[in-house]
N, C-alpha and C positions, 0 to 999 in steps of 0.2 A: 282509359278515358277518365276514370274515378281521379285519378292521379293529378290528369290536368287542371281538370276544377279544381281541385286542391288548390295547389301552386297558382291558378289567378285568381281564387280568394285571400291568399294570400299576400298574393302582391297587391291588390288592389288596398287591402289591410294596411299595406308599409306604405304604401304612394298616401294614401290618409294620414298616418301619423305623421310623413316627412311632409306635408303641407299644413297641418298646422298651425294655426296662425301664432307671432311672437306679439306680444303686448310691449308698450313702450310707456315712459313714464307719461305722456298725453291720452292715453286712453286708445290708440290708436293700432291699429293692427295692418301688419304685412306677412305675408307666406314665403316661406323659403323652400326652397326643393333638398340643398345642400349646405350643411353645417362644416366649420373649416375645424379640424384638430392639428395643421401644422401653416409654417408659411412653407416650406417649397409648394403644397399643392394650393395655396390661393396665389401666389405668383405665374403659378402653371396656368392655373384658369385669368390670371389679368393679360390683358394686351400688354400693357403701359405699367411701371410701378416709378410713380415721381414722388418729387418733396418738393412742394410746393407754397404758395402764400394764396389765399385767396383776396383778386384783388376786386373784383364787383361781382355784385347779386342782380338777378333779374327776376320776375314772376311771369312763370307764360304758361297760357292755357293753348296749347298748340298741335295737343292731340285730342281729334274726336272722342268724348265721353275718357275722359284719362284725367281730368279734374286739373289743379296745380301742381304745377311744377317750379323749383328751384333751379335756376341756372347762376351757376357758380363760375366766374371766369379764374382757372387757376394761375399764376405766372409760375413757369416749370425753373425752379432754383437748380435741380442735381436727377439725375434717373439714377434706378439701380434697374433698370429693363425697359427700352426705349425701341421708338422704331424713328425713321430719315424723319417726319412729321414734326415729332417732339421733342427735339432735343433741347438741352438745359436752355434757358432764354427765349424758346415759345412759349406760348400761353393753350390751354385749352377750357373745352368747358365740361362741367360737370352738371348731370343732370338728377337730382332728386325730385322723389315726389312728396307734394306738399309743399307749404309755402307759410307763412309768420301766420296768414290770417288760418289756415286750413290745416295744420301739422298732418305731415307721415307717418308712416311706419317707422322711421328714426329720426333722429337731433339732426339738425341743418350743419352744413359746414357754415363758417361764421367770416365775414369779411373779417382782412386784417392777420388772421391766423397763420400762422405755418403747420403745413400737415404731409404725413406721409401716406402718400394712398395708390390702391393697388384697381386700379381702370378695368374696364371691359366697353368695348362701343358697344352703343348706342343701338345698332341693328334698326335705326328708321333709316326711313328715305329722304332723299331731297337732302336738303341743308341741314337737317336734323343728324344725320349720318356721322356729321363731323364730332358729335358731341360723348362722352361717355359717360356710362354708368359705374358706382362703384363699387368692385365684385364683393358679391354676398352681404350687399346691403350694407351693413356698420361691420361686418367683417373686416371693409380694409381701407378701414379709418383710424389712423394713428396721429395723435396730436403731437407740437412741438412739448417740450421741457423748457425750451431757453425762458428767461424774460421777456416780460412785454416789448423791451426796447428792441432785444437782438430777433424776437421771432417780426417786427413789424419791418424788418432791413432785410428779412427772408433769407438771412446768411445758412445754409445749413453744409457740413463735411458729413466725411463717413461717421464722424463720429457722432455725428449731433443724435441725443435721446429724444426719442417719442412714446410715447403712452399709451396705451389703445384706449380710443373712446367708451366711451361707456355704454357698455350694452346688454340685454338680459335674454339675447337671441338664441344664445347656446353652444355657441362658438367657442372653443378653447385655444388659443391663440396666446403667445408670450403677453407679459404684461408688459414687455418696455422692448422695445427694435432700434437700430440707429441704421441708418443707410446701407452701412456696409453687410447688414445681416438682411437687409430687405429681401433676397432672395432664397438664403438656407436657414435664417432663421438662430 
């Protein structure tokens, strides 16, 4: 019996340290459950891994007590893990929370941009459903390399380089991916 108690003082111990909260340069704090040290497993946990441009921003306060949110609409340039939904040439949306007036727990995706990012839905209801989140916060957010000129034409190959965003969440992750590595890294 001694033993058990142990072992959920213990977990209870590790569920604490892995919630957390990570600080961001706004002063802002978000909780993670799960820190990424490769991409096959934040690939694993994405639905969707696209390369994308983001083409409009929205502000919507659309869940009960859930404050701002960012709606990102992405145009989908190339996948490197897709479902019949998203293929290159749809659009989806991206939901962050916080907003220009209210910041997040992390940096907004930026109209304009190309990025390669690694989806998880949304899990609401209704028409919210359709939209996704992206897996492990600024885990799987990777910026273009190209130019201003070629990232606003959204052209991206396997080869085009991305960057990982900037994050101080604790995630250890490559520091540059191109499409073709989006899934082993």
């Amino acid at each position: 019996m001694k033993t058990t108690s142990t072992i959920a003082i213990a977990a209870a111990g590790l569920l604490t340290i892995g919630l957390a909260g990570c600080a961001d340069a706004s002063g802002s704090s978000g909780s993670r459950v799960k820190l990424y040290d490769s991409v096959p497993t934040l690939a694993g946990d994405s639905s969707i891994v696209i390369s994308g441009t983001v083409e409009s921003q929205k502000t919507a306060n659309d869940i009960p007590n859930g404050g701002d949110f960012t709606l990102s609409t992405v145009e989908v340039a190339a996948t490197a893990k897709s479902d019949a939904a998203h293929p290159a040439g749809s659009s989806v949306v991206v939901r962050q929370h916080g907003s220009q007036k209210t910041p997040g727990p992390g940096a907004l995706l930026e109209t304009g941009k190309t990025y390669l990012l690694y989806l998880t839905p949304s899990g609401l209801d209704g028409q919210l459903a359709s939209q996704f989140y992206i897996t492990g916060g600024t885990a799987g957010v990777y910026e273009t390399q190209q130019n201003a000129g070629a990232r606003s034409t959204g052209n991206v190959t396997e080869d085009t380089e991305f960057t990982k965003a900037p994050s101080d969440e604790g995630d250890t992750l490559p520091t540059e991916l191109t499409l073709a590595d989006a899934l082993n890294g």
